[in-house]
Backbone as CSV, one residue per row, in Angstrom:
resi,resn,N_x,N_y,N_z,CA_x,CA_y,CA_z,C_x,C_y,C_z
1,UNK,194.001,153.406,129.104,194.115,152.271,128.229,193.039,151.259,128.634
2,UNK,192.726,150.829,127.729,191.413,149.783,128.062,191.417,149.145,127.137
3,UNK,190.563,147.712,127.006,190.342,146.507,126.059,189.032,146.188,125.530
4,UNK,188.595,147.592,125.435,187.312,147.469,124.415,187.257,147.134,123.245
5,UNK,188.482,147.812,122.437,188.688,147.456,121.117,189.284,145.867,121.248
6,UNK,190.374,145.715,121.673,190.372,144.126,121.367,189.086,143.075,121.898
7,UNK,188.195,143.833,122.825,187.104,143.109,122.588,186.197,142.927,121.824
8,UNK,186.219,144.270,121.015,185.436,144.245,120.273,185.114,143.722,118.705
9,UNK,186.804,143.570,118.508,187.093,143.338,117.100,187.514,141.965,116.897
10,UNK,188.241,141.810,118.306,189.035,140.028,118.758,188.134,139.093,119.098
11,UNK,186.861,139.790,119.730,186.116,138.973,120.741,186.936,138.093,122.084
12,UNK,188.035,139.015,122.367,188.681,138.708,123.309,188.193,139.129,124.510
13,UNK,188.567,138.155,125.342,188.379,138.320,127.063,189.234,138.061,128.026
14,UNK,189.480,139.311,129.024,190.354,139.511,129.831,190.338,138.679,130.691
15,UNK,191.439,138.249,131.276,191.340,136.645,132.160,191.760,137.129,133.277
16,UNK,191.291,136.936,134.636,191.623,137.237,135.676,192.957,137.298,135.941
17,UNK,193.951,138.382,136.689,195.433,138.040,136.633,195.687,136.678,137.790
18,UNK,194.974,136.254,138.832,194.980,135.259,139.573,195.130,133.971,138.591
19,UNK,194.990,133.862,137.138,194.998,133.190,136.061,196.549,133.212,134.888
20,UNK,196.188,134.373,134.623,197.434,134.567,133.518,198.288,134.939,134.339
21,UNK,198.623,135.231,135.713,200.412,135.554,136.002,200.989,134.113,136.107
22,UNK,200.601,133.233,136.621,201.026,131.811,136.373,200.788,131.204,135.063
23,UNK,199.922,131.299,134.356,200.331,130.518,132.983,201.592,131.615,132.269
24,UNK,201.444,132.883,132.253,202.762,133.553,132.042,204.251,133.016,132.193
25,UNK,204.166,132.854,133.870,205.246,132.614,134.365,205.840,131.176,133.223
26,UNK,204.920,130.028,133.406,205.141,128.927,133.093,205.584,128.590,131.600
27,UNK,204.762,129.845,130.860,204.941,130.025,129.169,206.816,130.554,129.429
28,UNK,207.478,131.614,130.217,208.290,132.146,129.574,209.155,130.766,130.479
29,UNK,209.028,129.864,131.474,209.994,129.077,131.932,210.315,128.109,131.021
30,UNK,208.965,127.470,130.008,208.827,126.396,128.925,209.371,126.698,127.942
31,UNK,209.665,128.116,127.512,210.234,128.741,126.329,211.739,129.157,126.374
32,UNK,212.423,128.607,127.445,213.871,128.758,128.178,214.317,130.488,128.216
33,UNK,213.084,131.225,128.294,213.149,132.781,128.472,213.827,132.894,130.020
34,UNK,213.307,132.254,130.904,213.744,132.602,132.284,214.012,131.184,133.132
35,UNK,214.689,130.936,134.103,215.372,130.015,134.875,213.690,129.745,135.847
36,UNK,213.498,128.318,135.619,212.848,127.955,136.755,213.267,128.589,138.314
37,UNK,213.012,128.721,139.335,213.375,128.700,140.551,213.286,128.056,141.087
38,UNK,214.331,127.969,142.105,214.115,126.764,142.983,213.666,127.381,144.365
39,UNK,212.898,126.405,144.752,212.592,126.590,146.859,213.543,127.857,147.313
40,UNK,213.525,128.246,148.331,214.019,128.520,149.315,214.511,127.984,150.031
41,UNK,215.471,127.891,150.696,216.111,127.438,152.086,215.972,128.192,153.041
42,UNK,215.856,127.207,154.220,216.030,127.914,155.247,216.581,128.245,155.569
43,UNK,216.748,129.120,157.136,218.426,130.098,157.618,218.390,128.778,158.365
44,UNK,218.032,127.958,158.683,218.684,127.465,159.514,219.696,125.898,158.780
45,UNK,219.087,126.092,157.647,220.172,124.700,157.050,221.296,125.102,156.429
């Protein structure tokens, strides 16, 4: 599978995933698809 054709026809360009896994994340948290998360705690509190 590859993105020649949507490049070619879309003039689309593949965005580094260091890029789109966080605007992802943030699109499906803004769209009430998935629960923000919260922190972690520590073991010790």
């Amino acid at each position: 599978m590859n993105s020649d054709k949507a490049a070619r026809e879309l003039n689309w360009t593949m965005r580094p995933v260091e890029d789109s896994l966080p605007d992802t994340a943030e699109s499906l948290i803004a769209f009430g698809l998935v629960a923000a998360s919260r922190p972690a705690r520590s073991a010790a509190a």
